[in-house]
C-alpha positions in Angstrom: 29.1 -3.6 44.0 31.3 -6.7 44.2 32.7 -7.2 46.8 36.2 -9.7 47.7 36.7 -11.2 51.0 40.0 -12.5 52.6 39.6 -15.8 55.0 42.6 -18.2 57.1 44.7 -18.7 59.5 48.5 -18.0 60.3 49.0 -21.3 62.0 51.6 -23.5 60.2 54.0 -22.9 57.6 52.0 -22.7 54.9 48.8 -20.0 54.4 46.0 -20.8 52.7 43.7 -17.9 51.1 39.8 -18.2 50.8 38.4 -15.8 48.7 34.2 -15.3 49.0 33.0 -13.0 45.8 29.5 -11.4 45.9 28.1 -9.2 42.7 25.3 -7.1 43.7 23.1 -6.6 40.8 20.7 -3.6 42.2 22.1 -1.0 40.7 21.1 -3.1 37.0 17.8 -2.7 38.2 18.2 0.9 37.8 20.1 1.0 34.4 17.2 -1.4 33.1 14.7 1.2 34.2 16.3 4.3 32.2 17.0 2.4 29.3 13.5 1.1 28.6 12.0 5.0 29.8 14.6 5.9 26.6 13.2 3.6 24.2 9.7 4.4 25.2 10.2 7.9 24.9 12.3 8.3 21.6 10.7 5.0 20.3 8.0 6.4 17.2 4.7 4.3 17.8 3.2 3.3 14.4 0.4 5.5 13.6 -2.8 3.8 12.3 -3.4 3.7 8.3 -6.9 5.2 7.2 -8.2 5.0 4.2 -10.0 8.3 2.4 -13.3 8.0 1.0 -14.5 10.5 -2.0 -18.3 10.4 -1.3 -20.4 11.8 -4.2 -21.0 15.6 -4.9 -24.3 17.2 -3.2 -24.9 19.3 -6.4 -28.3 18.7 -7.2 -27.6 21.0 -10.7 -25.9 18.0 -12.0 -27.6 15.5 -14.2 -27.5 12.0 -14.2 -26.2 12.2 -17.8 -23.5 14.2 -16.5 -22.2 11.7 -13.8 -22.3 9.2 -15.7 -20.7 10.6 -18.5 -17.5 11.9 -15.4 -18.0 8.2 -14.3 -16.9 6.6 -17.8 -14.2 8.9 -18.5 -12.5 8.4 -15.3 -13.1 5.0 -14.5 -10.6 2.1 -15.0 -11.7 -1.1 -14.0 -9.4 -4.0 -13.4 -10.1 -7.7 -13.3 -8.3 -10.2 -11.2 -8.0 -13.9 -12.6 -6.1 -17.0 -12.0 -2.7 -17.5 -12.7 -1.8 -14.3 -11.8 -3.5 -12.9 -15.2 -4.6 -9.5 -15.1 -7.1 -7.4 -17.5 -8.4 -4.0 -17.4 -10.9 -1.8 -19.4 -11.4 1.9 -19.6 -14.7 3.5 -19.5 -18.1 1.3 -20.3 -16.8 -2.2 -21.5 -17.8 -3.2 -25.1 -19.1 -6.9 -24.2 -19.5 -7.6 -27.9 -16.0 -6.8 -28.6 -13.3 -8.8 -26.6 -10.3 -6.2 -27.6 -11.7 -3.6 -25.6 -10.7 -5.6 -23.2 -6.6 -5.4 -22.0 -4.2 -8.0 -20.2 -1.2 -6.3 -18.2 0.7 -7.6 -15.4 1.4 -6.6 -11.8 4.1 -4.4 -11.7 6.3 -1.2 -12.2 5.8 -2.6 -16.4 2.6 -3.1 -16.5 -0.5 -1.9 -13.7 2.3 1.2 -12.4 3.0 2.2 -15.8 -0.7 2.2 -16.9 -1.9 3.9 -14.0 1.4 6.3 -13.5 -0.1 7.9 -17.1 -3.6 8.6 -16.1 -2.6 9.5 -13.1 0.3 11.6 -14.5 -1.2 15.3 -13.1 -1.7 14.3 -9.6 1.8 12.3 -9.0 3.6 15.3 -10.3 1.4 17.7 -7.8 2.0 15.4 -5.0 5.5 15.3 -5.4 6.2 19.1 -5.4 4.1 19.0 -2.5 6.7 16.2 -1.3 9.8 18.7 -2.0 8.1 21.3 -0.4 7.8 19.5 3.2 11.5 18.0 2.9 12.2 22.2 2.5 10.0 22.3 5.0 8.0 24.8 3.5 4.8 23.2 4.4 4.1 21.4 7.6 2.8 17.7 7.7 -0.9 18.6 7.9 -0.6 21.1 5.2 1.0 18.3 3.5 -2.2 15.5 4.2 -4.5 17.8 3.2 -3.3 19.2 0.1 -2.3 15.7 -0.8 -6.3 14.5 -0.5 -7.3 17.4 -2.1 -5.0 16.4 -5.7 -6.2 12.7 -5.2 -10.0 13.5 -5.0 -9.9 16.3 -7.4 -11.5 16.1 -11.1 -10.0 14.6 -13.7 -8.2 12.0 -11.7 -8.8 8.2 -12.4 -11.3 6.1 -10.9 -10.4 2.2 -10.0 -12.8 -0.5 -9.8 -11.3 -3.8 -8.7 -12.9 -6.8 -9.2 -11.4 -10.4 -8.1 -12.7 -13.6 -9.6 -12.6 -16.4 -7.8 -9.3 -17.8 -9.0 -7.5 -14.9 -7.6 -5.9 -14.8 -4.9 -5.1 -12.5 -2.2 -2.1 -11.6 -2.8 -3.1 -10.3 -6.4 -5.2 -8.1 -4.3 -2.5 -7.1 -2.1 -0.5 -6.0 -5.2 -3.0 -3.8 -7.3 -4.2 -2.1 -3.6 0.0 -1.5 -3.2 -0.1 0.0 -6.9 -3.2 2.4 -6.0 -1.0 4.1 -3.0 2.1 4.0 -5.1 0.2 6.1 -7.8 -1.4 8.3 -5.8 -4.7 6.9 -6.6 -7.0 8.5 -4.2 -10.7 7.0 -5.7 -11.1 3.1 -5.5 -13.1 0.6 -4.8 -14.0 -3.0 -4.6 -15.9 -4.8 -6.0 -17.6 -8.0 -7.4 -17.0 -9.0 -10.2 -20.4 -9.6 -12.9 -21.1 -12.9 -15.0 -20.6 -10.3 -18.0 -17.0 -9.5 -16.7 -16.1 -13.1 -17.1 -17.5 -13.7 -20.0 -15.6 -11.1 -21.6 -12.2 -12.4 -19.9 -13.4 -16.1 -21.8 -13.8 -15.1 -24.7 -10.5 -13.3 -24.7 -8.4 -15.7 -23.7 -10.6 -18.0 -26.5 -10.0 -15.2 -28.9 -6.4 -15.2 -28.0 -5.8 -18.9 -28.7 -7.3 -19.4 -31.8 -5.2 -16.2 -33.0 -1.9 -18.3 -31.8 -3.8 -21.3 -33.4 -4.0 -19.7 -37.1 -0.8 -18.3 -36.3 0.8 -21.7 -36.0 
């Protein structure tokens, strides 16, 4: 409360007025208190990001034919170089022949689009599944688990990443964006193998003498 106090004296002609002010600040103590119990209790805390892990079936029927004939079909693998360059192969690379090897960029153009069509049967499934809980027609953990089910189920793409060491991290940052932004629920990495880099050399060799001739 603040509080004004009046001070003199009536001798003489002319009065002269004292005036003494005192703000008492206890009841901001109080305010202070509510306010931050308000924030702390409507305030969302950040919940912790996990990442999910497809291990490998326990069906002993299968053969090792079979897998790795699932593991070619599926698999994309992606190789980080310098200068932001990026190259990708699908299925078993063909180290005799440079063109089965791909350059792309980061991006909604290049890596999004490429994996966005692979991908294209689980990221229309998961976003139903997205309508349906803005409807609310399916609760959050319906949501989470049907949404791990479509990104570990068959037929969806596998990604290996591999980073030479000209990359940097923040290439890494951007294709491990692009797996989450394309509801790519199997990936891994990696490093990358002498035979990997010898197919990105002879590409980018491949590639100049082309503009060479074409010159």
């Amino acid at each position: 409360m603040a509080e004004v106090t009046e001070s003199g004296t009536g001798k003489g002609k002319s009065k002269q007025k004292k005036m003494t002010v005192r703000v008492d600040f206890t009841p901001m103590v109080d305010m202070n208190m509510l306010l931050i119990t308000f924030f702390m209790l409507c305030t969302t805390l950040s919940k912790p990001q996990t990442m999910e892990i497809s291990m490998p079936s326990n069906d002993k029927n299968i053969t090792e034919e079979q897998q790795s004939k699932v593991k070619a079909s599926e698999a994309i693998t992606l190789l980080l170089a310098g200068d932001n360059k990026l190259y990708y192969y699908e299925g078993e690379p063909n180290y005799r022949d440079y063109t089965s090897l791909k350059e792309t960029a980061y991006g909604k153009d290049g890596l999004r689009d490429m994996l966005l069509r692979r991908n294209r049967a689980a990221v229309l499934a998961v976003n139903e599944l997205k309508q349906q809980k803005l409807e609310l027609k399916i609760s959050e953990d319906e949501f989470k688990d049907k949404v791990s089910e479509i990104k570990s189920g068959k037929g969806t793409p596998t990604v290996i990443i591999k980073a030479t060491d000209d990359a940097t991290y923040t290439n890494l940052i951007d294709a491990l964006d692009e797996m989450q932004i394309c509801n790519i629920g199997k990936y891994v990495i990696t490093d990358i193998a002498e035979a990997d880099e010898f197919l990105m050399e002879n590409y980018e060799k491949k590639g100049e003498l082309s503009a060479n001739i074409a010159d």
